[in-house]
C-alpha positions, -999 to 999 in steps of 0.1 A, spaced: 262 115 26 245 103 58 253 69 75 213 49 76 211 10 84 188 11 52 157 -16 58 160 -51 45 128 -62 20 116 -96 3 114 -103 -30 74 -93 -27 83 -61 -20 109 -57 -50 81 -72 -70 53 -40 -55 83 -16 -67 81 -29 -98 45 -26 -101 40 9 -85 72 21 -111 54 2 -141 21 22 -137 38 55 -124 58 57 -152 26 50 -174 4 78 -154 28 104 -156 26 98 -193 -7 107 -192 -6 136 -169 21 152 -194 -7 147 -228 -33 168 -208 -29 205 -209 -42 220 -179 -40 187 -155 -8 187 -131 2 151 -119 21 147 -84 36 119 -71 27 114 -32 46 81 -12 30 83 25 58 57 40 87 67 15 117 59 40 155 60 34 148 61 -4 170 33 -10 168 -6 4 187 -38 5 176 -68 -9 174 -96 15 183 -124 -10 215 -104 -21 223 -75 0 225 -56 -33 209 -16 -28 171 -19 -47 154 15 -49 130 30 -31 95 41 -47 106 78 -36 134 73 -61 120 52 -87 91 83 -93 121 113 -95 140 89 -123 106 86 -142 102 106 -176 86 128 -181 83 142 -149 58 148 -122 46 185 -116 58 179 -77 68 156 -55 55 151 -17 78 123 5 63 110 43 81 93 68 80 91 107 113 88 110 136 116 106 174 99 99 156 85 68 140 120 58 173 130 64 184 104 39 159 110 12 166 149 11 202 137 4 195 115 -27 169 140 -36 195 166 -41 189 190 -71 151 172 -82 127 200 -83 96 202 -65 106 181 -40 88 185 -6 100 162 22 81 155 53 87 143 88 61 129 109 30 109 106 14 104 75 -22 103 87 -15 139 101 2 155 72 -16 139 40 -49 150 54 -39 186 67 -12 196 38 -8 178 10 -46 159 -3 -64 196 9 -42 211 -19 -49 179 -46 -83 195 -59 -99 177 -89 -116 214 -99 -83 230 -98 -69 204 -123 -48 189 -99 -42 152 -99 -19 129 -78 -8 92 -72 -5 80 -40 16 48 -20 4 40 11 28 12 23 23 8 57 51 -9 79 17 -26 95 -17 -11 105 -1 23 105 -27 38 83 -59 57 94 -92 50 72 -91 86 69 -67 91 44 -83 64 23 -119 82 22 -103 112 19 -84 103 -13 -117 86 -23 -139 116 -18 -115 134 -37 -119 122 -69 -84 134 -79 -60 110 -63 -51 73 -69 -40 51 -44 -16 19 -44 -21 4 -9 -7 -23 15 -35 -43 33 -9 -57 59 -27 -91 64 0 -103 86 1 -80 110 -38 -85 115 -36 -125 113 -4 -119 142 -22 -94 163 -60 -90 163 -74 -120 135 -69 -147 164 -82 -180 166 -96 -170 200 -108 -133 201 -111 -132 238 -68 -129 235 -65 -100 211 -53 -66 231 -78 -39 231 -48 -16 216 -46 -40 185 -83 -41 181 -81 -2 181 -56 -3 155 -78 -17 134 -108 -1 142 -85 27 130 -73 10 96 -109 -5 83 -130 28 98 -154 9 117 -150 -24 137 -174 -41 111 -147 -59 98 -154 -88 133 -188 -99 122 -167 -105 90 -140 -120 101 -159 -145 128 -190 -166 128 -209 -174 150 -214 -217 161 -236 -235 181 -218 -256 206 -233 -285 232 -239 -258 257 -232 -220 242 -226 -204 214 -191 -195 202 -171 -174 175 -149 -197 149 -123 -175 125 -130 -176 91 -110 -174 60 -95 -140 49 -110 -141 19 -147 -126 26 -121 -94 44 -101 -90 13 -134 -84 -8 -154 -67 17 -123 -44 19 -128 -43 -15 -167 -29 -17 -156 -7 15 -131 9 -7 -156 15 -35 -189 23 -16 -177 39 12 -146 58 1 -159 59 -31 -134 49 -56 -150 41 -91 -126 16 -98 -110 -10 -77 -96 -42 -92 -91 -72 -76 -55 -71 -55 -21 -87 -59 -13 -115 -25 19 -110 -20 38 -140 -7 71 -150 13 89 -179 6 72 -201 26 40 -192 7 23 -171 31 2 -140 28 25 -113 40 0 -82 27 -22 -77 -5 -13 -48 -32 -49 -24 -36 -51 -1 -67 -85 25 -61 -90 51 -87 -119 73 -97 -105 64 -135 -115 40 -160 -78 46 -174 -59 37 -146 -77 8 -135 -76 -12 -171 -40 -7 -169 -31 -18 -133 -54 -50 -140 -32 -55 -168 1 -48 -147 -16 -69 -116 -24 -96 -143 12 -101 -151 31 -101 -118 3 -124 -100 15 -149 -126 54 -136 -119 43 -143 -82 29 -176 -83 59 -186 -107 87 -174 -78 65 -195 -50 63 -228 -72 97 -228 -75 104 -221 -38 81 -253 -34 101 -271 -63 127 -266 -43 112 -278 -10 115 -244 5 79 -241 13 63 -253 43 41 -286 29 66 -285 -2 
């Protein structure tokens, strides 16, 4: 086996695992009661496969590994990730699962040229798809194009702290032109400033204030169902470090009725596991104003 620093992750993220495993475990279900319909499992940012948990170093699997342990089984599997020791890594542990197809390289690039062209509602094909972005590593592409589809489901990381570090500045004569690109890039358009900043009058000019994150969150929302065009698209998990910040919010988008009544039901659940991990960080006097 191959030597890999494997990535450190939060207790948010074990919580997303959880999630994502809960309803792919429930959709492949599903897939397997329909006769014709073929289910694959697609992970756009899959990495090493395998992670450590940063509260007790113990190995937490990956969502790569989590969907090949689920029963019954996908039809195929298709894994992404930039970087090739990690690849490397996964084709390792993935030793011996069938359908397996492992990629190297950006998953902008290869969703939209091999895998979602072949995901074809009118052939009967069907897919769920993570898109968990290490930050604002995602193209609005892939998002319509999953949309459009009407065949694949996505779970997906709106990485709120990379924008609130980067581009969602108190002062937007500071943010880099490379950052604003990058979001340009994630959201599709650069509609997402006359959301995120309003307009003042001051003594002698006008001038921009930041608002609250909220209005983004649900305008991402409608973008994801009137743009993309997603049927469904229920209202997302915060996820939240220990000092009670916003690290990234957990999207579900489906064209099914299904899907989305049970996500609300899984989101419903760990919002309230969520909240209950944070008050006791405060209890505890962890958090900042605790």
């Amino acid at each position: 086996m191959s030597k890999i620093k494997l990535d450190e992750i939060g207790y948010w993220s074990e919580i997303k695992l959880e999630i994502v495993k809960k309803y792919a475990s429930a959709y492949s279900t599903i897939m397997s009661r329909q006769q014709f319909i073929k289910g694959y499992y697609i992970d756009g940012f899959a990495g090493a496969g395998v992670h450590l948990s940063k509260s007790t170093q113990e190995p937490i699997l990956g969502s790569a590994i989590n969907a090949l342990l689920i029963a019954p089984p996908f039809t195929g599997y298709h894994f992404i990730d930039l970087n090739g020791d990690k690849t490397k890594f996964l084709k390792e542990l993935s030793e011996g699962k069938p359908n397996v197809n492992i990629y190297t390289g950006d998953c902008n690039k290869v969703l939209l040229d091999k895998i979602f062209p072949a995901i074809k509602y009118e052939n009967y094909k069907r897919a769920l798809c993570l898109l968990d972005p290490y930050g604002l590593d995602l193209d609005w592409k892939v998002m319509y194009a999953a949309g459009q589809s009407k065949a694949i489901e996505i779970f997906l990381n709106f990485p709120l702290m990379d924008m609130n570090r980067n581009i969602l500045l108190k002062k937007t004569d500071g943010v880099d032109e490379k950052q604003v690109k990058r979001m340009n890039a994630f959201w599709g358009d650069n509609s997402w400033h006359q959301i995120s900043y309003k307009k003042r009058k001051g003594l002698f000019e006008t001038y921009e204030v930041k608002t609250s994150h909220i209005p983004l969150i649900e305008a991402f929302r409608e973008r994801l169902k009137n743009v993309a065009g997603f049927a469904y698209v229920p209202e997302p998990v915060p996820m939240r470090n220990t000092k009670g910040g916003i690290v990234y919010y957990l999207f579900f988008a489906s064209p099914n009725k299904t899907g989305h009544k049970i996500v609300e039901d899984i989101f419903r659940k760990y919002n309230s596991i969520v909240l209950g991990i944070f008050q006791k960080y405060r209890e505890k006097g962890i958090i900042y104003g605790g």
